[in-house]
N, C-alpha and C positions, 0 to 999 in steps of 0.2 A: 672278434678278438684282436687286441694289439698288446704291441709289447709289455706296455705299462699296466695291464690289466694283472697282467699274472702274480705281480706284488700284489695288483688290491685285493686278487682272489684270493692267493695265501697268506694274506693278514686276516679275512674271513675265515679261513679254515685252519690255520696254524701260525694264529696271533704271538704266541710267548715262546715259537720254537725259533731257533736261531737261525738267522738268512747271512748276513755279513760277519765274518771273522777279518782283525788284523791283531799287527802285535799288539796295539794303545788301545780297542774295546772291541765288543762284540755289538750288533744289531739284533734286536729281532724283529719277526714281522712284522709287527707291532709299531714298535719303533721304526723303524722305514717306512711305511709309509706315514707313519705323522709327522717326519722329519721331512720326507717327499712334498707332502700338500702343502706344507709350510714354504717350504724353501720355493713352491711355484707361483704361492700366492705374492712370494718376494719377488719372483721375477715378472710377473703379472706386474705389478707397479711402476717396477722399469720398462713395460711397453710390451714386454713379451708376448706374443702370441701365436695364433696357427700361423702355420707355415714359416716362422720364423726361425732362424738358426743361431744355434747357441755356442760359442766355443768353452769349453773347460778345459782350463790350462792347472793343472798342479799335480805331482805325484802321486800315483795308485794308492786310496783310500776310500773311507768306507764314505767319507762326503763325497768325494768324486760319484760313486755309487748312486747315492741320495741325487745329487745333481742330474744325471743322467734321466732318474725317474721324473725328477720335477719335470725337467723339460718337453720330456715324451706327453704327462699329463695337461700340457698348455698346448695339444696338436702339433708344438714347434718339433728342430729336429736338432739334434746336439753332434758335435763336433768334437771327438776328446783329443787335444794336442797332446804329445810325448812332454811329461813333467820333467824331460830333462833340456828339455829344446830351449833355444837363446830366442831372449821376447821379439826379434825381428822377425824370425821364422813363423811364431806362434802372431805376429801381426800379419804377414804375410797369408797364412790361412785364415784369420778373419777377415780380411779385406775383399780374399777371392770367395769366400762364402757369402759376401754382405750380412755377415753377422750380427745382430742387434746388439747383443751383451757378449764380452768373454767375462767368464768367472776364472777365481785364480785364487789366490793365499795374498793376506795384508801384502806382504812383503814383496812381491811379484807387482803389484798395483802400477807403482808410482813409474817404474821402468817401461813395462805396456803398454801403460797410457799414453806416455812421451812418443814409442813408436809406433803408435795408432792413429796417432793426433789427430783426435776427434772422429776419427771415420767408423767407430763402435764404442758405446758404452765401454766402459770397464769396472767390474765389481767383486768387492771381497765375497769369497762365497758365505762366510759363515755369517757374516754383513748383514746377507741378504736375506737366510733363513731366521735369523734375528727378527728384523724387520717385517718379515713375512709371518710372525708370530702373533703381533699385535693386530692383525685384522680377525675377527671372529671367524672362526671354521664352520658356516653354518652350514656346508657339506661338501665334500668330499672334491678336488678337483679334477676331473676326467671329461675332458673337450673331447670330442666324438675325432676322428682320425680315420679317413679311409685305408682299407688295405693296401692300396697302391700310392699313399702320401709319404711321402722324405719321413724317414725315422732316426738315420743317421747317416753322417759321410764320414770315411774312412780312408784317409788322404795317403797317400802312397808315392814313392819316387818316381815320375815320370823318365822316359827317356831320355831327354832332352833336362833333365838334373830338376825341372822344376816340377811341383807337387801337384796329382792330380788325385782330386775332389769323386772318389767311388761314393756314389747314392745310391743310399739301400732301404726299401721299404718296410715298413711292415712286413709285407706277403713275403718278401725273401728273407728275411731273417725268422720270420715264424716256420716257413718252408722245411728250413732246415734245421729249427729248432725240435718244433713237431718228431722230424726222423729220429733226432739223435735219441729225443725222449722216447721213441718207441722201440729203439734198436738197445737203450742201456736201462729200461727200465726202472729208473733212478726213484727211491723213497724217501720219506721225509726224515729216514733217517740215514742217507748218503751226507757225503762231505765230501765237494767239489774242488781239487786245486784250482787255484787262478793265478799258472805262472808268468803267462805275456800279458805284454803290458794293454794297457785298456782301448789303445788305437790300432791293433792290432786283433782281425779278424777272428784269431781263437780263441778269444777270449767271448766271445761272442757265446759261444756253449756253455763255461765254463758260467756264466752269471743265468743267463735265460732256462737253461736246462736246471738249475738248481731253483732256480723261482717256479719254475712250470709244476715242480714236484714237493715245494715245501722244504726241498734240501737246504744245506747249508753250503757256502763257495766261501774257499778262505783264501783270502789275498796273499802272495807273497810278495814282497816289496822289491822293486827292483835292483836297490843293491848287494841284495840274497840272491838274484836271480841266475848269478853262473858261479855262485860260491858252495861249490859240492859239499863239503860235510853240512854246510846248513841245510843243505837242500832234501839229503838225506834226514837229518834229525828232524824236520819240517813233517817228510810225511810222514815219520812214526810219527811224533809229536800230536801234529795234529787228526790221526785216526784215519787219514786220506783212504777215502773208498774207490773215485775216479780220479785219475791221474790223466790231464792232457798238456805238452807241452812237443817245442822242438824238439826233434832227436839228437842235438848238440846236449840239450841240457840232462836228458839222459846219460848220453855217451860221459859227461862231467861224472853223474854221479855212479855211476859203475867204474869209471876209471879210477877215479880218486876221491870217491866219497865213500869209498868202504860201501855202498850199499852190496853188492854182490857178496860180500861175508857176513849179513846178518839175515838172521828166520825173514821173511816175508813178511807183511805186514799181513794179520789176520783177516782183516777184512778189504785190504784193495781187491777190487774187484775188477778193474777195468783199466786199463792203459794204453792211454791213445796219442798218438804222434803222426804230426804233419807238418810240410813245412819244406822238407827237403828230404832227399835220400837216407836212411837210416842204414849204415853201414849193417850188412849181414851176420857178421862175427858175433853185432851188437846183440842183433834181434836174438840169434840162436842162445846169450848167454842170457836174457832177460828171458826166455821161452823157460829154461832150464832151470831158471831161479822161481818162477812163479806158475802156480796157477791162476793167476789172473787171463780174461781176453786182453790178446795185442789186436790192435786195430790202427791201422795205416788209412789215414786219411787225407785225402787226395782235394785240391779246388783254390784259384788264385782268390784275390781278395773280389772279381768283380760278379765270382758266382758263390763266393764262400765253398763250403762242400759239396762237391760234385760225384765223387766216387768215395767208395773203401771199396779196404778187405782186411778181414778178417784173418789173422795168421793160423798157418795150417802145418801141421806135421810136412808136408810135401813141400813145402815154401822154404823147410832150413834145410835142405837138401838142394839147393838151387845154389847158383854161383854167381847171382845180383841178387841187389835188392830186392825184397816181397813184392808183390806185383801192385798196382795205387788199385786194382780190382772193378767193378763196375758200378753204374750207376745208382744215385741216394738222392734224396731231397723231393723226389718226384719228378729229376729231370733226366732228360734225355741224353748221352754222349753219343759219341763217334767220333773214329780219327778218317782225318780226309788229306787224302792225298794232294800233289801241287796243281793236279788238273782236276780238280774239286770233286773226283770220286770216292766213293766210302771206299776205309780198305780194308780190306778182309787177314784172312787170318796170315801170319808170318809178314805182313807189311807195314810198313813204320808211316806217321801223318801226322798233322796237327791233331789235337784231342778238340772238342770243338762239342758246346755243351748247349742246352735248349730247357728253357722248364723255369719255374719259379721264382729258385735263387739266383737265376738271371738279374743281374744289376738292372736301375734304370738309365741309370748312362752317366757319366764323367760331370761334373757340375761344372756350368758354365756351357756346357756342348751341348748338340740337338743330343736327344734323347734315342737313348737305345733300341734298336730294333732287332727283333730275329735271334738266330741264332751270337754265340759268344765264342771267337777263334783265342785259346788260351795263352795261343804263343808254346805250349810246350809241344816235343815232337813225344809218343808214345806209339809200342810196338803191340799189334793185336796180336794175342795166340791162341793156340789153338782151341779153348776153353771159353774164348771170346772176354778174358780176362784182360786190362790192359796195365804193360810195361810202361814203365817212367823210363825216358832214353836222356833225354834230359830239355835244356832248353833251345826253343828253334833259334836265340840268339847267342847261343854257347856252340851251335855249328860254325866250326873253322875251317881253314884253308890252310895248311903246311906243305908249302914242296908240293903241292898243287894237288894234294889229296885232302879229301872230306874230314874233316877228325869229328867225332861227338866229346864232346869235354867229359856228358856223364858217361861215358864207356870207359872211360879210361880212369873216370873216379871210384866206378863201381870195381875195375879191376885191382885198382890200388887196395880197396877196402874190403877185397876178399882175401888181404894178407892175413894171419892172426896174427899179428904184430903192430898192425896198423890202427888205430881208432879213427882218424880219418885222412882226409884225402883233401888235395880244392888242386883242378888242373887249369893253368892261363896259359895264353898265347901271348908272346910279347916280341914287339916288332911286325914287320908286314913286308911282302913281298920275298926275296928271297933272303933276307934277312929274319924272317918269322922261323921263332924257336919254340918249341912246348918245353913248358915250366910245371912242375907239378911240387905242392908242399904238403908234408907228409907229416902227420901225428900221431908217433909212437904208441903202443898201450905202455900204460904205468910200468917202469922199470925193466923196457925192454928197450935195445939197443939194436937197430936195424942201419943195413950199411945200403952205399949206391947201389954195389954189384949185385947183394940179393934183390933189392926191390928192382933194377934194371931184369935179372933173370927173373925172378915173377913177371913180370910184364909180358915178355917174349913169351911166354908159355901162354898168355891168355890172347896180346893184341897180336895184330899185324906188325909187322917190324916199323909202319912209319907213324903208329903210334904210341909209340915207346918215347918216353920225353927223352927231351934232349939234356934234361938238366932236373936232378932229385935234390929238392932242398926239406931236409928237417927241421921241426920247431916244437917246443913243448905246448903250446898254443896257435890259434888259430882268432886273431883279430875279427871282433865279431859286430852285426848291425845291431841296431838296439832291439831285433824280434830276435833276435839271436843267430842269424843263418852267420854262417862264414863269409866276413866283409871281402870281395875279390876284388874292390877299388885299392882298397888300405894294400892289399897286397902286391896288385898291379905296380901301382904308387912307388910300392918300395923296391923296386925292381930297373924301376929308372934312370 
């Protein structure tokens, strides 16, 4: 089994039930894949083949969708750029992939090409499935693909500001697909949101988990993506049974999308967030509003999902965020200390992950081996459950004491008055101050002096910031987490 299978199976088995939703048409399985074979026999002509890599550059649609599948059915392995990104950046990621073709929108073309000049094809998509129409279908196109061949890379901020190229197979995205389909039992008559964007690792459930089942996954479009009442009227609207997304876009629509003042949606069934910390206040008023599963899911982009949990009555009685929970996908965690022992219960480590959804390794670089160090620090307890503490590169030095940034976010965000939190450090040496920016709930009005006396009652006196600044917003990256460069930046 590979990914591109799971369309061919449920156009066998649930041909005229709907797979793709946007605002401008519907798909169904039917339709997808004859739009799929078409569109590979188009890139077949342009040279396309195994092992080849595709980039698709254009805003979240149901062609983008189609594209993804042609390419998977040519053995190749697809690329999806952010449809918002400037064509130097989206050349930039075709050039370090050695891309064969990037597809894109007419309009997109002519600028691409210029800064590609010549080092990849460049082709209108709908061009291409045109063209790929007039060759006879005399059957079906599915080039065999091993489990451990490139199926996609999923390019990500490197530390050093430039993008590195995460390669993901078959075996780990099916890995973790397989779980999610057996942990949410999804049927051909669920309706999947899809609210990050499509280079962007959650989205990765949101489309394979609804094809594995026959489901429907309905896109929402990215400049709906942080505008609350839309977002609200979206899941009534469109009947949303599994809800996965950031906890910021949540937190949007319980603040200020009214969702917390109307009935539940009859049939959500499932609501799941990853991504970053979800303030507590959050969870306990979204627990209270629904009977739906909350499930906190835990995994960077190079193992996808690594851990959940599952929210529990004993979880809103706590005074951080739900715990990221234990291992999923088939893989193995552990947090390991700095003398590379495992650590046991009440001690803090890297989270450090082994098993399937294991990447194959950064494109361009030798190839992944062994174990996968997250970079985040988390706290075992006593249940063998584990705490998110936050990141092992958000560990600071103030006045020559340790700070965790997420401690002191988590502390902010056990106000009920607070929606969220982002704590920086700015400056170095002994000029380094803790900065912390603080997001109100909807029409509450919170001063220094209490959020300073909250603090003292939870931290240690030296990590009480130095400086409380409010904002009715929080500058966001385009998967949605709260931008700490743009804030940094402004600070300057």
């Amino acid at each position: 089994m590979t990914l591109h299978r799971l369309v061919i199976d449920a156009a066998k088995e649930h041909g005229d039930r709907t797979a793709v939703v946007t605002a401008e048409r519907e798909l169904t399985y039917r339709e997808l894949d004859a739009r799929a074979d078409r569109l590979a026999r188009g890139l077949r002509a342009l040279g396309v083949g195994r092992g080849d890599r595709v980039v698709i550059w254009a805003e979240k649609s149901a062609a983008v969708i189609t594209a993804m599948q042609a390419v998977l059915r040519l053995g190749a392995a697809y690329v999806t750029a952010d449809g918002s990104a400037p064509e130097h950046r989206v050349a930039l990621l075709a050039r370090d992939c050695a891309a064969r073709v990037v597809l894109t929108t007419e309009e997109r073309t002519g600028p691409l090409a210029e800064a590609l000049d010549g080092s990849a094809a460049v082709a209108e998509l709908e061009a291409v499935e045109r063209d790929g129409s007039d060759e006879p279908a005399v059957a079906r196109i599915n080039e065999p693909a091993g489990l451990d061949e490139l199926a996609y890379i999923l390019y990500t901020s490197g530390s050093t500001g430039a993008p590195k190229g995460v390669c993901i197979s078959h075996r780990n995205a099916l890995a973790f697909v397989e779980w999610a389909v057996k942990e949410l039992s999804p049927g051909p008559e669920d309706r999947f949101s899809n609210h990050a964007p499509l280079n962007f690792d959650l989205s990765v459930l949101d489309l394979y988990a609804a094809f594995s089942a026959g489901a429907s996954v309905h896109l929402i479009a990215a400049e709906l993506a942080y505008a609350p009442e839309q977002l609200v009227d979206f899941l009534y609207g469109q009947g949303i049974t599994v809800w996965y997304s950031v906890p910021s876009a949540l937190t949007l629509m319980m603040r200020d999308g009214g969702l917390l003042d109307r009935r539940p949606p009859p049939g959500l069934r499932a609501v799941l967030f990853a991504g970053e910390p979800f303030p507590l206040p959050r969870v306990r008023a979204l627990a209270a509003w629904t009977q739906a599963r909350l499930l906190n899911l835990y995994g960077p982009t190079e193992t996808n999902v690594c851990t959940f949990h599952e929210v529990r009555p004993e979880d809103l009685e706590r005074d951080r965020p739900v715990p990221i929970g234990t291992a999923c996908s088939g893989d193995r965690v552990w947090a390991q200390r700095g003398d590379g022992a495992v650590c046991g219960p009440g001690e803090e480590g890297e989270l450090v992950a082994d098993g399937p959804t294991v990447m194959l390794g950064y494109w361009g670089l030798a190839a992944h081996q062994g174990p996968y160090g997250t970079g985040d620090v988390v706290r075992v307890l006593e249940d063998g459950l584990f705490d998110y503490v936050g990141r092992r590169d958000h560990m600071v030095k103030v006045r020559g004491h340790r700070i965790e940034l997420g401690d002191v976010e988590a502390a902010l965000t056990a106000h009920p008055s607070v929606a969220e939190a982002v704590a920086l450090v700015v400056g170095a040496g002994i000029e380094a101050r803790l900065v912390v920016f603080v997001v109100p709930e909807k029409s509450h009005v919170i001063g220094v002096l209490e959020l300073r006396r909250h603090c003292a009652q939870l931290l240690p006196r030296y990590m009480v910031a130095d400086e409380f600044r409010t904002a009715s917003e929080l500058p966001r990256t385009r998967n949605g987490k709260a931008d700490r460069a743009a804030l940094a930046a402004g600070l300057q």
